[in-house]
N, CA, C and O atoms as a GROMACS GRO file, in nm:
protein
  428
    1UNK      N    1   4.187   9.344   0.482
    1UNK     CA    2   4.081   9.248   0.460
    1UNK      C    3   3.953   9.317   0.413
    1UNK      O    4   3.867   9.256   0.349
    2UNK      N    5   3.945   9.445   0.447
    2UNK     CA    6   3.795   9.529   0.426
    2UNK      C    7   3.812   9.546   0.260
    2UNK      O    8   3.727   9.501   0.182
    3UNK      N    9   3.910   9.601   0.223
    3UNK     CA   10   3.947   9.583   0.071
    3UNK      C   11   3.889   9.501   0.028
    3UNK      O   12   3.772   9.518  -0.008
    4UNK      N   13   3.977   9.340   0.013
    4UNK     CA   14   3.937   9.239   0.000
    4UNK      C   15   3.773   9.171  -0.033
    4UNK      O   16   3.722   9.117  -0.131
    5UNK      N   17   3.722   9.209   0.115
    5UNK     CA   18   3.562   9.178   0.142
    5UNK      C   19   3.486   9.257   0.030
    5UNK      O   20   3.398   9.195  -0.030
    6UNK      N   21   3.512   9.400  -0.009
    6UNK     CA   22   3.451   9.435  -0.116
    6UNK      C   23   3.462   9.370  -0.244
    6UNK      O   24   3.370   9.350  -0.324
    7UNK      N   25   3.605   9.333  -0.258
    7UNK     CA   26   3.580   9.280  -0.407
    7UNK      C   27   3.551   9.119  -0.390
    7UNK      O   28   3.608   9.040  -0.465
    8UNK      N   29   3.490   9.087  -0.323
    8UNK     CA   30   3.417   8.902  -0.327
    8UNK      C   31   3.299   8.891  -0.273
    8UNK      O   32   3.223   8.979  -0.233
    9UNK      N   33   3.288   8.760  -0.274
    9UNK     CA   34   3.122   8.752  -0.177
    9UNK      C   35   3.080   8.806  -0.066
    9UNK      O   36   2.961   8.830  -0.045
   10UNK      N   37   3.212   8.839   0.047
   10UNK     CA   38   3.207   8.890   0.163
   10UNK      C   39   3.179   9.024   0.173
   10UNK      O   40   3.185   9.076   0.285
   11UNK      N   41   3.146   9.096   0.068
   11UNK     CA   42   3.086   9.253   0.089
   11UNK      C   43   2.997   9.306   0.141
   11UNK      O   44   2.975   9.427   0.144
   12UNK      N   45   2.917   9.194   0.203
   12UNK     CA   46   2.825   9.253   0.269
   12UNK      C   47   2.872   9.241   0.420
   12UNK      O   48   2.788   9.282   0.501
   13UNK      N   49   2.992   9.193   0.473
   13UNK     CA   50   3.071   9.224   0.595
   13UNK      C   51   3.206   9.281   0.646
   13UNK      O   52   3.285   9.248   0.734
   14UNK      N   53   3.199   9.374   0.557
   14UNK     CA   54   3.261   9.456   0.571
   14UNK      C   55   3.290   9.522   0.629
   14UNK      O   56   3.405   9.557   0.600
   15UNK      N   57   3.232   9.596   0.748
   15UNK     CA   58   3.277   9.618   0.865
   15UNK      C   59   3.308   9.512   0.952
   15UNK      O   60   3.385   9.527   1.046
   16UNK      N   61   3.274   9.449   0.936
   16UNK     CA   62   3.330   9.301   1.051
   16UNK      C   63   3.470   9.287   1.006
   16UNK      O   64   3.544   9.302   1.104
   17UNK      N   65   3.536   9.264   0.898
   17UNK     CA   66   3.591   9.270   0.828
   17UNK      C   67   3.726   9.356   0.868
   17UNK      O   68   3.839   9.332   0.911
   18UNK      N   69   3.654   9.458   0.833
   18UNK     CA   70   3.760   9.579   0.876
   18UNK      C   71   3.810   9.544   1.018
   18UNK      O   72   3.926   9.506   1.033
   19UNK      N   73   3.709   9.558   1.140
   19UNK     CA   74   3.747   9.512   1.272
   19UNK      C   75   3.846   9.414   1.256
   19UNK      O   76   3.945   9.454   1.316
   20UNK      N   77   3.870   9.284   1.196
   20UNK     CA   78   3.909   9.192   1.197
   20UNK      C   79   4.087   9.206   1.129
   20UNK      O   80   4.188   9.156   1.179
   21UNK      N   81   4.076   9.291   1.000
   21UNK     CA   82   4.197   9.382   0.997
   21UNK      C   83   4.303   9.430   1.080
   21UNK      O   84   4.425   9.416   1.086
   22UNK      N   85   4.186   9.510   1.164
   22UNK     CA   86   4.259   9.620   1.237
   22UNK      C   87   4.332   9.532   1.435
   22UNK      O   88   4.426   9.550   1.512
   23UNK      N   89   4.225   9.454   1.426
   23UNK     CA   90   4.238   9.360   1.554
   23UNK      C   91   4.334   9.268   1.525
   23UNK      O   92   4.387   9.199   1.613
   24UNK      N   93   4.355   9.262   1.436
   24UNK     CA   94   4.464   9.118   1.368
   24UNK      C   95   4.612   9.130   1.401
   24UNK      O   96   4.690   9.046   1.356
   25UNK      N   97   4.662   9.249   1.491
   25UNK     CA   98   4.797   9.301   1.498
   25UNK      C   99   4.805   9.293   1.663
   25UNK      O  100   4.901   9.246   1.725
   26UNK      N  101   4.717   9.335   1.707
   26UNK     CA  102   4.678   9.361   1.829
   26UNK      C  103   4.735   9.306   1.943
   26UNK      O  104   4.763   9.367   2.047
   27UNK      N  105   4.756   9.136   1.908
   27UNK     CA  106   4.860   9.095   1.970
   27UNK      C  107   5.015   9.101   1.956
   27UNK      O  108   5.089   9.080   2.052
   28UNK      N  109   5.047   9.123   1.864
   28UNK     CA  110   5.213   9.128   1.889
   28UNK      C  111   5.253   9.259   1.929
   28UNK      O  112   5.361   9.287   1.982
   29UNK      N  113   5.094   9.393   1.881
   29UNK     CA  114   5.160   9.522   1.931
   29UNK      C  115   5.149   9.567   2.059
   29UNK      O  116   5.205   9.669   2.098
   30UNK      N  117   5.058   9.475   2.149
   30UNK     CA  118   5.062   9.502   2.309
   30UNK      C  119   5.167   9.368   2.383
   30UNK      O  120   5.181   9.353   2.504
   31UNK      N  121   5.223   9.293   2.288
   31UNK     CA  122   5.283   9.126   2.327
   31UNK      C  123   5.227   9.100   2.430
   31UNK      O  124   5.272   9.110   2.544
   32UNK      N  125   5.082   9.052   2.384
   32UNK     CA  126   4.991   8.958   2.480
   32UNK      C  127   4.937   8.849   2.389
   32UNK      O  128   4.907   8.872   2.272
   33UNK      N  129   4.925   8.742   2.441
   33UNK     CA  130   4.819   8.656   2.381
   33UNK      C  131   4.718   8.683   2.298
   33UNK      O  132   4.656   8.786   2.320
   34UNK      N  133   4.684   8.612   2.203
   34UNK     CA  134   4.518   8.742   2.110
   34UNK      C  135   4.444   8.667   2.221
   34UNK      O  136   4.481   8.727   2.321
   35UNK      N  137   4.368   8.579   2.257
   35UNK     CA  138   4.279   8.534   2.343
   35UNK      C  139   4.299   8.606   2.482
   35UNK      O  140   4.190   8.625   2.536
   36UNK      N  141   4.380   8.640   2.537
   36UNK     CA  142   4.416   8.782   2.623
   36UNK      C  143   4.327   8.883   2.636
   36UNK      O  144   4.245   8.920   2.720
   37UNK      N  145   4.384   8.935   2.474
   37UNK     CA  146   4.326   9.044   2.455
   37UNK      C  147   4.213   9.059   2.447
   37UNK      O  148   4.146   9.130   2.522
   38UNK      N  149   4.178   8.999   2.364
   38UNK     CA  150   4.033   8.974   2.278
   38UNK      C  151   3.924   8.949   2.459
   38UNK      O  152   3.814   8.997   2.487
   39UNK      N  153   3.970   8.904   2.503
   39UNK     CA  154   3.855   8.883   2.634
   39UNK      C  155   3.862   9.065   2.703
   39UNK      O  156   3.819   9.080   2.818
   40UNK      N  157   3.881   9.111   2.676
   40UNK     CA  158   3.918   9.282   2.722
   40UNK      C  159   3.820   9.336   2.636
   40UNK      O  160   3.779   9.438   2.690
   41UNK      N  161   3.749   9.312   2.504
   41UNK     CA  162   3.686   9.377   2.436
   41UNK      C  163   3.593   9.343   2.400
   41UNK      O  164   3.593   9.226   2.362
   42UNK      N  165   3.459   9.422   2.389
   42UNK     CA  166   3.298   9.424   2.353
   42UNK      C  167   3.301   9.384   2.194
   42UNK      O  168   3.220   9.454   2.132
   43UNK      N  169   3.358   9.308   2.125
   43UNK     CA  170   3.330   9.258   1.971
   43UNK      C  171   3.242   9.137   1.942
   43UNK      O  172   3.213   9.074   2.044
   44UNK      N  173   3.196   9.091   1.838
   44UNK     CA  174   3.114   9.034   1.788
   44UNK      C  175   3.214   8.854   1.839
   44UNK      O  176   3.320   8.847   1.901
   45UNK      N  177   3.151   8.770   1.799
   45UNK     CA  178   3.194   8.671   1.824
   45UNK      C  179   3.282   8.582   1.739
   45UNK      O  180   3.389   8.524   1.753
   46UNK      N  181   3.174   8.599   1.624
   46UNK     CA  182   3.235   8.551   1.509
   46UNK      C  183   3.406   8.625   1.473
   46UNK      O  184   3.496   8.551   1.434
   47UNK      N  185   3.425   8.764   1.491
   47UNK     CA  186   3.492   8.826   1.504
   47UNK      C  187   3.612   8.782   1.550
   47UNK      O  188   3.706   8.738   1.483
   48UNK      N  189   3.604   8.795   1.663
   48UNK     CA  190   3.669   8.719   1.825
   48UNK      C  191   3.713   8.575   1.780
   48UNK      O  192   3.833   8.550   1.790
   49UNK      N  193   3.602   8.445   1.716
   49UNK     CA  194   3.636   8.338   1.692
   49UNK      C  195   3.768   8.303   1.604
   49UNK      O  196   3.858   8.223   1.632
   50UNK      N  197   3.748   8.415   1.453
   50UNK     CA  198   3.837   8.450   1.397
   50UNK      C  199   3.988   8.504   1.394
   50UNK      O  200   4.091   8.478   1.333
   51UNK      N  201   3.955   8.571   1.470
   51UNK     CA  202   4.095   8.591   1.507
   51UNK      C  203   4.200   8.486   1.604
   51UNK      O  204   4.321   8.494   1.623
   52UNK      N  205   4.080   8.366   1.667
   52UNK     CA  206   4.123   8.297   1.749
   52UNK      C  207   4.166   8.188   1.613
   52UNK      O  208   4.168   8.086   1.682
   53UNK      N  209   4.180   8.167   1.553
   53UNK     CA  210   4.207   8.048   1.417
   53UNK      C  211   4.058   7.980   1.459
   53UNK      O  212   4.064   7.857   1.470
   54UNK      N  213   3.966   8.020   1.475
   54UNK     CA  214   3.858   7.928   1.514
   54UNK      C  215   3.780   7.914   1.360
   54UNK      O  216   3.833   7.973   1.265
   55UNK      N  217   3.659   7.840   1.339
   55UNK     CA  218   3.564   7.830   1.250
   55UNK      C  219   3.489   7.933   1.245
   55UNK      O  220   3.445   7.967   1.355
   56UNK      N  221   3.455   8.001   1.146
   56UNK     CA  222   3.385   8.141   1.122
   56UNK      C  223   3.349   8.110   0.970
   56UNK      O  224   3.399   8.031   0.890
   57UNK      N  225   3.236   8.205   0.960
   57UNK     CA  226   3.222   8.286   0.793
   57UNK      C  227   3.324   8.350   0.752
   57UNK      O  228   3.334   8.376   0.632
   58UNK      N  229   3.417   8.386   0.837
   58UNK     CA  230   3.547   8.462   0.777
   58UNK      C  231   3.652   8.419   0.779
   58UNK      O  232   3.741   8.478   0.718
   59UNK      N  233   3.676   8.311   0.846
   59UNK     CA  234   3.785   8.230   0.884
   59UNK      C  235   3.895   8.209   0.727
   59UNK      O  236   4.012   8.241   0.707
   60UNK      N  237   3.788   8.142   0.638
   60UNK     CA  238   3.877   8.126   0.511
   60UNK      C  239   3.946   8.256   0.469
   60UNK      O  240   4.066   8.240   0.492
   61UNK      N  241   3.927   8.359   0.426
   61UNK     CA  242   3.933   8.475   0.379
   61UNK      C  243   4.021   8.549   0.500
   61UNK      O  244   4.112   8.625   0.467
   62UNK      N  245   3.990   8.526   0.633
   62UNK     CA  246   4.110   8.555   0.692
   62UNK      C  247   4.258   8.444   0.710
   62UNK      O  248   4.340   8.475   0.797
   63UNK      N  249   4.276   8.356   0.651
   63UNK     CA  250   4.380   8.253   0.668
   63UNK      C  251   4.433   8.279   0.526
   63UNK      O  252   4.549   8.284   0.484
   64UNK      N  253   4.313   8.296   0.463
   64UNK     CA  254   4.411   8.335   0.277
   64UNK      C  255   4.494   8.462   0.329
   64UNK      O  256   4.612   8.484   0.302
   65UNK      N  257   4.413   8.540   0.408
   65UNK     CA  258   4.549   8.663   0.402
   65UNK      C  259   4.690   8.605   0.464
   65UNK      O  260   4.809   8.612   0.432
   66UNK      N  261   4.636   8.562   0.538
   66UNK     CA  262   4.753   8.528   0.679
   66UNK      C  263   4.852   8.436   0.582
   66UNK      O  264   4.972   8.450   0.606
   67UNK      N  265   4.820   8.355   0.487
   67UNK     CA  266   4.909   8.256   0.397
   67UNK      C  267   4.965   8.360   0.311
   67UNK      O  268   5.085   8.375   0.290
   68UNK      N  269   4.880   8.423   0.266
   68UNK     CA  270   4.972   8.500   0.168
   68UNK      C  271   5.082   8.610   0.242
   68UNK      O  272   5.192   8.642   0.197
   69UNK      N  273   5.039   8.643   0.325
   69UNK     CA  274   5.131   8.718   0.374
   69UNK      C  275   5.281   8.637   0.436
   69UNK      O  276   5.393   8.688   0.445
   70UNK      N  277   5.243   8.508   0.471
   70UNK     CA  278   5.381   8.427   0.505
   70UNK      C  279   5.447   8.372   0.363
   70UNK      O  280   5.557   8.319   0.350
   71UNK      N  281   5.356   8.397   0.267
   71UNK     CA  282   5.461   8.343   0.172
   71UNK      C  283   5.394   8.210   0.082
   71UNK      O  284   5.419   8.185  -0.036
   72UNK      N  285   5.309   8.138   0.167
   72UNK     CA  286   5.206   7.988   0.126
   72UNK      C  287   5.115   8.034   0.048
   72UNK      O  288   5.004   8.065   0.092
   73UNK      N  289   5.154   8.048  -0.103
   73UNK     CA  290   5.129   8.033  -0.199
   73UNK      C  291   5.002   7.938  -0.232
   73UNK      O  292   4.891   7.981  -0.263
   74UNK      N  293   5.038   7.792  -0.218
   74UNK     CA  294   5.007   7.684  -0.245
   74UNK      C  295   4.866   7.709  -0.142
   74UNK      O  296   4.764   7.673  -0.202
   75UNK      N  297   4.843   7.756  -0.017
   75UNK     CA  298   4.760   7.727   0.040
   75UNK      C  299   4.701   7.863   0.011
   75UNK      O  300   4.584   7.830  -0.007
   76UNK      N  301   4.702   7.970  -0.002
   76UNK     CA  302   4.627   8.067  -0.052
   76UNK      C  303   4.570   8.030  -0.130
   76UNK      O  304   4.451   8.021  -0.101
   77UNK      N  305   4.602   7.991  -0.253
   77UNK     CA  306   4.578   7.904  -0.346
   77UNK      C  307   4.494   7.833  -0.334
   77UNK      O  308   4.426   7.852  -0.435
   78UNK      N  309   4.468   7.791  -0.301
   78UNK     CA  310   4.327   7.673  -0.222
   78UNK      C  311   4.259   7.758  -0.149
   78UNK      O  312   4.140   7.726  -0.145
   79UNK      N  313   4.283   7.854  -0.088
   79UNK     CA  314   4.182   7.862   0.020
   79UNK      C  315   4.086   7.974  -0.104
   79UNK      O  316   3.968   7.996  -0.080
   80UNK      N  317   4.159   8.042  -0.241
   80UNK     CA  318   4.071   8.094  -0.288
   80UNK      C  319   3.973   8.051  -0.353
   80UNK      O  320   3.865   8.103  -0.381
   81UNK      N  321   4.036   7.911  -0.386
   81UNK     CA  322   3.943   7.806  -0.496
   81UNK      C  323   3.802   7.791  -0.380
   81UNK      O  324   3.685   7.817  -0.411
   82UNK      N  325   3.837   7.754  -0.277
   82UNK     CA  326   3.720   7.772  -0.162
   82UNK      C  327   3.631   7.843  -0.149
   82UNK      O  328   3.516   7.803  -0.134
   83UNK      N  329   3.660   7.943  -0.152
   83UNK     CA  330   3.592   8.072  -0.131
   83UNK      C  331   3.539   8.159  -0.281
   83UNK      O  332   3.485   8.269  -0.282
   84UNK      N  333   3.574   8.072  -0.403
   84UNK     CA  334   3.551   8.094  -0.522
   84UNK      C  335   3.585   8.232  -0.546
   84UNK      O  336   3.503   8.320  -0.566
   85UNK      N  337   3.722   8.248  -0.541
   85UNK     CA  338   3.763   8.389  -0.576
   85UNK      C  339   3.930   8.321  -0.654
   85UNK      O  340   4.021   8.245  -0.618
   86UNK      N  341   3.896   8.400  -0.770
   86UNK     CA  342   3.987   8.366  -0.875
   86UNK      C  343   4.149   8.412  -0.834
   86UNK      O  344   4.177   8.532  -0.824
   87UNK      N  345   4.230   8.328  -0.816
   87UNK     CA  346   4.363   8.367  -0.749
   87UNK      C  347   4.495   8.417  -0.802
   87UNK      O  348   4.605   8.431  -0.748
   88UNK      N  349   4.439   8.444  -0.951
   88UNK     CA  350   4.523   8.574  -0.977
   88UNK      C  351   4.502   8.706  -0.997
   88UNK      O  352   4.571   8.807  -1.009
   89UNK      N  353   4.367   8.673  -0.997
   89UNK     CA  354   4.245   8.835  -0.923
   89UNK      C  355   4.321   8.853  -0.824
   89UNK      O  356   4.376   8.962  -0.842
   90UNK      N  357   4.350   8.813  -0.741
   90UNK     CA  358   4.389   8.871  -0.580
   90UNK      C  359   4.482   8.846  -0.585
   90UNK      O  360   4.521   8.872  -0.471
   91UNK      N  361   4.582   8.800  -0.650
   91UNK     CA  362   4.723   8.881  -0.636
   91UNK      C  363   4.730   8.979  -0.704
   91UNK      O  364   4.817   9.053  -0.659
   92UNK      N  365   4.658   9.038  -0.831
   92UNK     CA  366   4.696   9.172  -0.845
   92UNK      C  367   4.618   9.250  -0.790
   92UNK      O  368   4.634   9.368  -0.820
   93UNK      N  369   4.510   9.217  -0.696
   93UNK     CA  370   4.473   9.311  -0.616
   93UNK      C  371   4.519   9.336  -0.564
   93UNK      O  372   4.547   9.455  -0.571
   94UNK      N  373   4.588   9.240  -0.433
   94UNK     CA  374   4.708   9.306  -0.367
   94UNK      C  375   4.798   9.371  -0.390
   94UNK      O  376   4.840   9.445  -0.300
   95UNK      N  377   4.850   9.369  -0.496
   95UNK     CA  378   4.974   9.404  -0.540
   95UNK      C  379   4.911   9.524  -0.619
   95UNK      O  380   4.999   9.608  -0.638
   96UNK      N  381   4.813   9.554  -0.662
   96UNK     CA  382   4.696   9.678  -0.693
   96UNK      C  383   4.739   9.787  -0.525
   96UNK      O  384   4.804   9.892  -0.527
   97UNK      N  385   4.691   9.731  -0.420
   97UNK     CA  386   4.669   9.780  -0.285
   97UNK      C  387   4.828   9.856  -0.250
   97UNK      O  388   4.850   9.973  -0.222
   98UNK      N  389   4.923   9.741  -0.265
   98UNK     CA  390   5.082   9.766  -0.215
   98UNK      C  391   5.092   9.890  -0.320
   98UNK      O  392   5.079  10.008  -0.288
   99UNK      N  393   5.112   9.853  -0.424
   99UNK     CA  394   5.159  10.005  -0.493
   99UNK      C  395   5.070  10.134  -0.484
   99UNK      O  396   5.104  10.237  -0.542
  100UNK      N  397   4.944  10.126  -0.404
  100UNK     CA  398   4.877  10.235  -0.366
  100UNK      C  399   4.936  10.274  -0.237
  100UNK      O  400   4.941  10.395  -0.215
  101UNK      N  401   4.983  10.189  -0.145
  101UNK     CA  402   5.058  10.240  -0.037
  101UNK      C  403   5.176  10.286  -0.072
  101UNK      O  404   5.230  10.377  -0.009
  102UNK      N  405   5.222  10.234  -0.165
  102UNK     CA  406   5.392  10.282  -0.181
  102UNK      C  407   5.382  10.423  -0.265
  102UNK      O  408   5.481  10.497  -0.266
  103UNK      N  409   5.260  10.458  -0.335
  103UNK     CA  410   5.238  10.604  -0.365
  103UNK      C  411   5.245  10.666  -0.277
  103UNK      O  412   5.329  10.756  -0.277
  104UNK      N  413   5.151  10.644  -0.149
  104UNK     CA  414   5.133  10.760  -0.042
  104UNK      C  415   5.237  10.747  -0.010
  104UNK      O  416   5.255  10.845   0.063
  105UNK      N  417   5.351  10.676  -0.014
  105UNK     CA  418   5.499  10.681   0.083
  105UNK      C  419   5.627  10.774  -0.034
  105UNK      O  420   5.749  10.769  -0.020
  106UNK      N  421   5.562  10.843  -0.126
  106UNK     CA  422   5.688  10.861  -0.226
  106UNK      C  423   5.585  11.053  -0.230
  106UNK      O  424   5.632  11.162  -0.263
  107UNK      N  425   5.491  11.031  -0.197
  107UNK     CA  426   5.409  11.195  -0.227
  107UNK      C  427   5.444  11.280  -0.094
  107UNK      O  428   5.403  11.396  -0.083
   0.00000   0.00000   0.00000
């Protein structure tokens, strides 16, 4: 998502961002609840809200990932028209990002 936040309007939260990344796993890799977890840790709110599916400044931009990553096209799709980020910009960004990981996995 910190990627992401740089190339759109959201660049100026970018570390929130990142947190929101990195916290976004958090539950299935301890298999606890995220609202569990998330009450265990000193983070921002908006943060915290976000990750809860709640209403945030980041909420859109974190649900476009979460769609694209399941596959919902159609609703990525919308959620970029939302957020006025052109949505075949960000599929080859992503797909920019994936083949930068799949370098470091072949060096």
């Amino acid at each position: 998502m910190e990627n992401l936040g740089n190339a759109s309007s959201f660049y100026s939260y970018v570390s929130s961002l990142r947190m929101i990344g990195v916290l976004s796993m958090l539950d299935a890799i301890l298999e606890q609840p995220m609202d569990v977890v998330l009450n265990e840790l000193p983070i921002l709110e908006d943060i915290k809200n976000t990750l809860l599916l709640k209403e945030t400044k980041f909420s859109d931009l974190f649900q476009l990932m979460v769609a694209y990553e399941k596959g919902d096209f159609d609703i990525a799709q919308n959620l970029c028209k939302k957020i006025d980020l052109d949505f075949t910009a960000f599929q080859i960004y992503i797909l920019t990002l994936y083949l930068g990981q799949m370098s470091c996995l072949i060096i």
